[in-house]
C-alpha atoms as an extended CHARMM CRD file, in Angstrom:
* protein
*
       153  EXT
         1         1  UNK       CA             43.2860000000       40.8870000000      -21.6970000000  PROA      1               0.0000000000
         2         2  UNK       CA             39.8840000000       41.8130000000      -22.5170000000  PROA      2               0.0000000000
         3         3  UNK       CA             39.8240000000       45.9710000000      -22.8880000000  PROA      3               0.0000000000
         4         4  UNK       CA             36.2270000000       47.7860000000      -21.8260000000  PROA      4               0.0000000000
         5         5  UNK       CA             35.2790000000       50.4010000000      -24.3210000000  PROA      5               0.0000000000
         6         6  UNK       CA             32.8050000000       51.7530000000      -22.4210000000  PROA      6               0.0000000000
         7         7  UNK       CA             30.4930000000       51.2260000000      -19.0780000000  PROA      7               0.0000000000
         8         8  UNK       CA             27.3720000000       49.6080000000      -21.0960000000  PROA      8               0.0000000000
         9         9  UNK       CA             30.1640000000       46.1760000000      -22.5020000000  PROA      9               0.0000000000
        10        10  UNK       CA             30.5990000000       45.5810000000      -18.7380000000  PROA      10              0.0000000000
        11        11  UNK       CA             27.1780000000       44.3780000000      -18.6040000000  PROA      11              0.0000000000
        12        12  UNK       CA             27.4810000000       42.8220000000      -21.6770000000  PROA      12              0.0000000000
        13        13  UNK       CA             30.3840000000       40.3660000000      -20.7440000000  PROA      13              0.0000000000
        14        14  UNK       CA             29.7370000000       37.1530000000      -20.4770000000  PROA      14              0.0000000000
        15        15  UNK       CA             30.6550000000       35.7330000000      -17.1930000000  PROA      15              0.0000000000
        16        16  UNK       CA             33.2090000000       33.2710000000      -18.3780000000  PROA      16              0.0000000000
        17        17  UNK       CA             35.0730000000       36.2180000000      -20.3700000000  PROA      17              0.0000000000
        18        18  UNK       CA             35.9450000000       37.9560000000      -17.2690000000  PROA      18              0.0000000000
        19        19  UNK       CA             39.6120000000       38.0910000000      -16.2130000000  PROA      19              0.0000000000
        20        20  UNK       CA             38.3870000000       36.5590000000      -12.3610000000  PROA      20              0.0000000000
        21        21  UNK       CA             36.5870000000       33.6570000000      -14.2200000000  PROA      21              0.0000000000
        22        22  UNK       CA             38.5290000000       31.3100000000      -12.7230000000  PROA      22              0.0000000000
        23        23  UNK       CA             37.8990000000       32.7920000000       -8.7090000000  PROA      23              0.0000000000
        24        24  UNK       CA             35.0600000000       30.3170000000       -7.6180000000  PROA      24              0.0000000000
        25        25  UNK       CA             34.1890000000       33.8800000000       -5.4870000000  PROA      25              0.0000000000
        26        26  UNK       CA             33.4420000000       35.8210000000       -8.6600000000  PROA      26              0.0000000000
        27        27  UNK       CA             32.0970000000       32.6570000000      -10.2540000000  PROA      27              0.0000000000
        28        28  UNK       CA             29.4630000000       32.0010000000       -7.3850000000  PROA      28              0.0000000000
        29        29  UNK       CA             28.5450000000       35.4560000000       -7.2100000000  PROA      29              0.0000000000
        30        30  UNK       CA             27.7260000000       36.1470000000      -10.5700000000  PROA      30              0.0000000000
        31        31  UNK       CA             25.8980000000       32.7770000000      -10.7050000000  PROA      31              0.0000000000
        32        32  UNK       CA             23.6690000000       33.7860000000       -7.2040000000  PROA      32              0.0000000000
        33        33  UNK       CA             22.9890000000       37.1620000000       -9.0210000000  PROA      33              0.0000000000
        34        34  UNK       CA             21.7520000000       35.7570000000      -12.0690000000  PROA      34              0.0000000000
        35        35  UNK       CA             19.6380000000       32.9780000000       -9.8350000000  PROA      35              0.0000000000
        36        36  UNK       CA             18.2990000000       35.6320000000       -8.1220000000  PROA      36              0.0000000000
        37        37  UNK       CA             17.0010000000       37.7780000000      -11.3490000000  PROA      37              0.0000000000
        38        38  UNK       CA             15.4250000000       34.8090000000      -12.4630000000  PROA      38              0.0000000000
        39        39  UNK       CA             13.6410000000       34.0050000000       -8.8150000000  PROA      39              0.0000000000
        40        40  UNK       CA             12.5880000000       37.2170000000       -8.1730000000  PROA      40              0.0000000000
        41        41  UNK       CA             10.9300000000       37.5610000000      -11.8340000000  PROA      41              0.0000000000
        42        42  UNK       CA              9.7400000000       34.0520000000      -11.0400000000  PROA      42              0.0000000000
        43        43  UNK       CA              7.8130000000       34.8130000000       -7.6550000000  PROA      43              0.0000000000
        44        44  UNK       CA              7.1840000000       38.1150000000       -8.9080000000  PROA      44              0.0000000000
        45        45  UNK       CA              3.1720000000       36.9210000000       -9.4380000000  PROA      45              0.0000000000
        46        46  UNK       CA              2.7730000000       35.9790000000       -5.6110000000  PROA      46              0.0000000000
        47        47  UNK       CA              3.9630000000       39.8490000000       -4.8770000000  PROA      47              0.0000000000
        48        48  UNK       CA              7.0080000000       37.9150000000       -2.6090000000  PROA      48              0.0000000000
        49        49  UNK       CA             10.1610000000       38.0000000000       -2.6830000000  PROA      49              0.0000000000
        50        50  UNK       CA             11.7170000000       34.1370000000       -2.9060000000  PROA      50              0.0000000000
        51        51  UNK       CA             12.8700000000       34.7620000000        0.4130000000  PROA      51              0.0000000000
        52        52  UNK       CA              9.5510000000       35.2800000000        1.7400000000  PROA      52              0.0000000000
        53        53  UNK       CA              7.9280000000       33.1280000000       -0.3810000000  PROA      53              0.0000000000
        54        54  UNK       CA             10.0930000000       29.8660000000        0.9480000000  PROA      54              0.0000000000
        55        55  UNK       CA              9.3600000000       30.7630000000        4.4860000000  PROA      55              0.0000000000
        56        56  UNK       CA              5.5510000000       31.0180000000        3.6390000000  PROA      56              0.0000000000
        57        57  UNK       CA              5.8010000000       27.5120000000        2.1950000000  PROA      57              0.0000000000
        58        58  UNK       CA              7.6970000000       26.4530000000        5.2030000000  PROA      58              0.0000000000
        59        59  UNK       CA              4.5930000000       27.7930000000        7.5820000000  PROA      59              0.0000000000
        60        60  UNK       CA              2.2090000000       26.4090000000        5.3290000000  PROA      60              0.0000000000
        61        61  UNK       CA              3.6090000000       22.7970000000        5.5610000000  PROA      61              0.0000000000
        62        62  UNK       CA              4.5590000000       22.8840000000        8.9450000000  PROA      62              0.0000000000
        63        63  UNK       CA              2.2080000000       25.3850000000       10.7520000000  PROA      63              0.0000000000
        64        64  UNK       CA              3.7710000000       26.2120000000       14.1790000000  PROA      64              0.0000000000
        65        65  UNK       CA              7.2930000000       25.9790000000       12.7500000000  PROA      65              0.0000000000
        66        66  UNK       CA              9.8800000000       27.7220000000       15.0830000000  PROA      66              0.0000000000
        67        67  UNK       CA             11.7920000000       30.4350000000       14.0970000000  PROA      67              0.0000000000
        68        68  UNK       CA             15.1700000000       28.5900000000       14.4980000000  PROA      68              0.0000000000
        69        69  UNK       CA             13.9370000000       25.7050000000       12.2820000000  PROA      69              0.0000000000
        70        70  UNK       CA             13.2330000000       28.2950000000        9.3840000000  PROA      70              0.0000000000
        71        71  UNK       CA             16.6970000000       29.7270000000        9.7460000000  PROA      71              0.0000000000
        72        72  UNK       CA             18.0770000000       25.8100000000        9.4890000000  PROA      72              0.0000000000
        73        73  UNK       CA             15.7600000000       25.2800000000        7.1760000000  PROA      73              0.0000000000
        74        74  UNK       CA             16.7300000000       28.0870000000        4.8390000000  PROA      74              0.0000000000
        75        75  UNK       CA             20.2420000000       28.5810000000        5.6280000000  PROA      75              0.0000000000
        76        76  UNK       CA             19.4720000000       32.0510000000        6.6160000000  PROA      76              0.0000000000
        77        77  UNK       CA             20.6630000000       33.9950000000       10.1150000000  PROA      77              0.0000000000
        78        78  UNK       CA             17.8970000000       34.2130000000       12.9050000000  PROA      78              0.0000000000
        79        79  UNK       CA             17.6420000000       37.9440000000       12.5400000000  PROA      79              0.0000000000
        80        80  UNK       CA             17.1710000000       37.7310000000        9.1350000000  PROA      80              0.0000000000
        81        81  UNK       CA             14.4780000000       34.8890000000        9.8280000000  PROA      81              0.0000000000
        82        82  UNK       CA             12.9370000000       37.6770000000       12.5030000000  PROA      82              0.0000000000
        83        83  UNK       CA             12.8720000000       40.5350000000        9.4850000000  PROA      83              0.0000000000
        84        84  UNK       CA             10.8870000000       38.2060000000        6.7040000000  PROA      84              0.0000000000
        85        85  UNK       CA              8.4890000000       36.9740000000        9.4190000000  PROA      85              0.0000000000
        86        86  UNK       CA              7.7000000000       40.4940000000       10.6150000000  PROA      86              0.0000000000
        87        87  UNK       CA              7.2540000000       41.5540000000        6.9210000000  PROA      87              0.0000000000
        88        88  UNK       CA              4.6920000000       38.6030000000        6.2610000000  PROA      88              0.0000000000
        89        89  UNK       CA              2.9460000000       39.7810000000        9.6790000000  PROA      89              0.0000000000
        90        90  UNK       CA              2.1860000000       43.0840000000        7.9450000000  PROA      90              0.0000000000
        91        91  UNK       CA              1.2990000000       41.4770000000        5.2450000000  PROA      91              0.0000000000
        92        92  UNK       CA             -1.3350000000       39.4840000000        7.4860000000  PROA      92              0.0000000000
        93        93  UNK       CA              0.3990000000       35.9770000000        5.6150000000  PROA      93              0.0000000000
        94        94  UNK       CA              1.3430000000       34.3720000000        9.1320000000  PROA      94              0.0000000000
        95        95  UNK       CA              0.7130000000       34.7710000000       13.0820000000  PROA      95              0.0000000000
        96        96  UNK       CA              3.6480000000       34.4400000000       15.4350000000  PROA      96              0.0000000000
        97        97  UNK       CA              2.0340000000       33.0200000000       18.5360000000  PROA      97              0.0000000000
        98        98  UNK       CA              4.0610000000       33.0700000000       21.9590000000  PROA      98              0.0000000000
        99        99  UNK       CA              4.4790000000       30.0560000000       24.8500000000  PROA      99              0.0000000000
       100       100  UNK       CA              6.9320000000       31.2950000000       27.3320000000  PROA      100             0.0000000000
       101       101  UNK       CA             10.3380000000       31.5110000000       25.6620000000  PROA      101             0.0000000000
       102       102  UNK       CA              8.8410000000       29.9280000000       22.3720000000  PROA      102             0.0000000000
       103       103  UNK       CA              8.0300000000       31.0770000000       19.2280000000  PROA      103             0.0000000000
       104       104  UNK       CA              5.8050000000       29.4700000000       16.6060000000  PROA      104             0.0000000000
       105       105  UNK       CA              4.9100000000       30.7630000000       12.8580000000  PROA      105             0.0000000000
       106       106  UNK       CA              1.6770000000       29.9680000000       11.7850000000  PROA      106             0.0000000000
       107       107  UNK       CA              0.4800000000       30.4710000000        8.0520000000  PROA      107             0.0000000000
       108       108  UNK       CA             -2.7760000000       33.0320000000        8.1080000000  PROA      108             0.0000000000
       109       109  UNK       CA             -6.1680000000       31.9260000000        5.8410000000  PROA      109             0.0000000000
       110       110  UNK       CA             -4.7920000000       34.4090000000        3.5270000000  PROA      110             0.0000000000
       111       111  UNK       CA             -1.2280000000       32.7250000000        3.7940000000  PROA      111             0.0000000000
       112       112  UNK       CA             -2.4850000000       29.9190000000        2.9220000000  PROA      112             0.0000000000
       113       113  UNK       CA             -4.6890000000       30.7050000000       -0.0240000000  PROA      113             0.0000000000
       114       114  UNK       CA             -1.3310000000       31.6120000000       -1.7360000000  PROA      114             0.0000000000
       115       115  UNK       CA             -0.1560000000       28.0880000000       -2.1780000000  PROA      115             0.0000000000
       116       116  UNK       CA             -1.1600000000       27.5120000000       -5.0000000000  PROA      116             0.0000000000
       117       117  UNK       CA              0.3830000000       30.1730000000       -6.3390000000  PROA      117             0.0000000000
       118       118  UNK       CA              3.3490000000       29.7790000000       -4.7650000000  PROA      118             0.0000000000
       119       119  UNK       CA              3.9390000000       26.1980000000       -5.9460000000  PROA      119             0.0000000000
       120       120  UNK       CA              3.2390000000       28.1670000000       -9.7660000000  PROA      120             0.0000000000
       121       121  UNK       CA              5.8510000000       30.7270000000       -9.3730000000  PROA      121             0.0000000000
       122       122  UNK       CA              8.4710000000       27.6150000000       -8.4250000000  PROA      122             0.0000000000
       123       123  UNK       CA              7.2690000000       26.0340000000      -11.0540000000  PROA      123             0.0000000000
       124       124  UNK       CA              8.2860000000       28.7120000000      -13.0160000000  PROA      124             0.0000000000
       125       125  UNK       CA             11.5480000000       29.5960000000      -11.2650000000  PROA      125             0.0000000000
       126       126  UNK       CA             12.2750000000       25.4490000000      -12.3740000000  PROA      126             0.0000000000
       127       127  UNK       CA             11.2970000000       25.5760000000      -16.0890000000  PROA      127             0.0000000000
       128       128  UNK       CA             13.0770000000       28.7730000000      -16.4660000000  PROA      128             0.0000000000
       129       129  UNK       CA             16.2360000000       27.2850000000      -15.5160000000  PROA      129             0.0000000000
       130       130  UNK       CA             15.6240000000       23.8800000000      -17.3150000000  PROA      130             0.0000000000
       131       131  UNK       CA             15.3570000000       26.0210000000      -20.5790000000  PROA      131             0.0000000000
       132       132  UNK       CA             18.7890000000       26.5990000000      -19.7200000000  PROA      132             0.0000000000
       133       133  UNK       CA             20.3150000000       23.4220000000      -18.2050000000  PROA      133             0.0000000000
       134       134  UNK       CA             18.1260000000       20.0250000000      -18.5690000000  PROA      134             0.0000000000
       135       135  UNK       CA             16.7190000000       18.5780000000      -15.6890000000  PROA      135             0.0000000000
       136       136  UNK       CA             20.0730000000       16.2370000000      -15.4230000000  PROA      136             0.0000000000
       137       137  UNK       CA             22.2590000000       18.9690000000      -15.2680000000  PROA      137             0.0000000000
       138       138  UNK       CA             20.5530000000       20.9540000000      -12.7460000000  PROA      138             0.0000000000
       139       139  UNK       CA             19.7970000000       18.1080000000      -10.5040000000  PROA      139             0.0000000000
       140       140  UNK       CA             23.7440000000       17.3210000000      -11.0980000000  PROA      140             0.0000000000
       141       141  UNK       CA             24.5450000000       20.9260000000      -10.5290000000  PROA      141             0.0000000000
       142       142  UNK       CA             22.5090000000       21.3140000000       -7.3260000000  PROA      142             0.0000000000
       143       143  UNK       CA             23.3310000000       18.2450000000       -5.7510000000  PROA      143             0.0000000000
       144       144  UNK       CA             27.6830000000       18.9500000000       -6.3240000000  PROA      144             0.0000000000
       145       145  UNK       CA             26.2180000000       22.8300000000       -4.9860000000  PROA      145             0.0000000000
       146       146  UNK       CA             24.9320000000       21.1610000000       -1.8520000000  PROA      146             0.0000000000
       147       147  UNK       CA             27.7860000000       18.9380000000       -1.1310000000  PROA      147             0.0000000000
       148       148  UNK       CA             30.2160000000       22.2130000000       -1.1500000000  PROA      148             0.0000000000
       149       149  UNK       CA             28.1030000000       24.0770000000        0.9030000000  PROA      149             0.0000000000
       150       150  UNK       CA             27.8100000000       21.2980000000        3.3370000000  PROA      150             0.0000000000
       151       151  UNK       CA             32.0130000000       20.7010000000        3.0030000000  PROA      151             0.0000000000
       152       152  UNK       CA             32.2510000000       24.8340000000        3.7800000000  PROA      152             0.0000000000
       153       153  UNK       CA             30.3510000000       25.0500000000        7.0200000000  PROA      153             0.0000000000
C-alpha cells in the first residue's frame, strides 16, 4: 500500500503506482487528462481549444457541414456541438446559415486562414506524443482505442 505523505506526492504518483491502476475507469481517465494537457498546450498557438479547433477543420474541409455530422464526426453530444459552434461565431471563425429545418456550418475567410496553423498545432499535438510512444505504438494504441470505443456504444 502506497502511504501519501503529503498533498504535493499525489501529483507526483505515477499513474501505474496508484492502488486503482488496474480499473480501466481510473486508467482511461488519467490517460484522457494527460491527452488533454498535451492538446491543449498543443493548439494553444491557434488560441482554440482542440475541441474547437477539430470542428474548425471539419468546416474547413467540408464547408456546409451539418451540425449532426460534426457531433458523429467528433463523438460529441449535439448540444455540445451547438456550444463550440456558437463560440467560433463570436469568434467570427464560421457562419451558421439556415434552410428551413437545416443547419449548415460554414468556415469564415478568417476561419479559414487558420489552417495552416491548425494543421501545425496537430502536428505538434503528434510529435509530442511520438516522443513518447513511436509512431507504431500509437498507431497500435489508437487503433485497439477505437475498436473499444466502437465495442462500448
Amino acid at each position: 500500500m502506497v502511504i501519501i505523505k503529503s498533498f504535493t506526492e499525489l501529483w507526483l504518483m505515477k499513474t501505474s503506482e496508484s492502488r486503482y491502476c488496474r480499473c480501466m475507469y481510473f486508467s482511461a481517465n488519467a490517460l484522457a487528462r494527460k491527452i488533454e494537457k498535451l492538446a491543449n498546450e498543443s493548439w494553444k498557438e491557434a488560441g482554440l481549444s482542440p475541441s474547437h479547433a477539430y470542428l474548425l477543420m471539419a468546416a474547413i474541409e467540408e464547408p456546409g457541414i451539418q451540425p449532426g455530422a460534426l457531433a458523429d464526426e467528433l463523438q460529441l453530444t449535439p448540444s455540445t456541438v451547438t456550444r463550440l459552434i456558437e463560440k467560433l461565431e463570436e469568434k467570427k471563425l464560421v457562419v451558421r446559415t439556415t434552410e428551413g429545418k437545416i443547419a449548415n456550418v460554414y468556415p469564415t475567410p478568417k476561419g479559414k486562414a487558420l489552417l495552416p496553423t491548425l494543421k501545425q498545432c496537430l502536428d505538434h499535438f503528434y510529435k509530442k506524443f511520438s516522443n513518447v510512444l513511436s509512431k507504431e505504438e500509437s498507431s497500435k494504441l489508437i487503433l485497439n482505442m477505437n475498436k473499444l470505443a466502437d465495442k462500448l456504444e
